[in-house]
N, C-alpha and C positions, 0 to 999 in steps of 0.2 A: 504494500500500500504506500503512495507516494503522496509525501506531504505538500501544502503548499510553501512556494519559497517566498519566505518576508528578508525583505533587505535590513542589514544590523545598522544601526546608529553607530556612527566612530568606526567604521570597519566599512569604507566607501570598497565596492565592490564585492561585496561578500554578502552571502544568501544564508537562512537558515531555514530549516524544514525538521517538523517533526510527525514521525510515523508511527504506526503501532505495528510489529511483526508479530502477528498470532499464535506463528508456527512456534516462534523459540518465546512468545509470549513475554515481549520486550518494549520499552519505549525508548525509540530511536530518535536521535537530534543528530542534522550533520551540518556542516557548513560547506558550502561549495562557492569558488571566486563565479566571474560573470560568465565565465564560457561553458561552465558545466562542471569543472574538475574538483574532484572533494577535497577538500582542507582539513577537515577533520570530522571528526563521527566519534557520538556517545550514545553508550547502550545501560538502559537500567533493567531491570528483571521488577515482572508486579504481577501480582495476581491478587484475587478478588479478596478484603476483610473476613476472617471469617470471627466470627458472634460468639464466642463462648459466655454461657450466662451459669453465673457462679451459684448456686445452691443459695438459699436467704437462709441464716441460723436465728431461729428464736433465741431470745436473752435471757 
């Protein structure tokens, strides 16, 4: 899935894009200059909250 590219503030020439990869279940930020070529690329791992609800103890 291809993100859209927003141009960076202070970094004249330079795109960021962030995507989500399903498959390795990632969120992807890359920066690529004006022609297309990537500068750099960061990946975080996330999956969904999950709810554990702790027992209530009377007093």
């Amino acid at each position: 899935m291809a993100g859209q590219l927003v141009p960076l503030d202070g970094l004249p020439g330079r795109f960021a894009s962030v995507s989500y990869d399903a498959e390795r279940k990632m969120i992807v930020v890359q920066v690529d200059d004006a022609e297309g070529n990537v500068m750099g690329s960061m990946s975080w791992g996330y999956t969904e909250p999950e709810i554990i609800e702790e027992p209530v103890t009377e007093p």
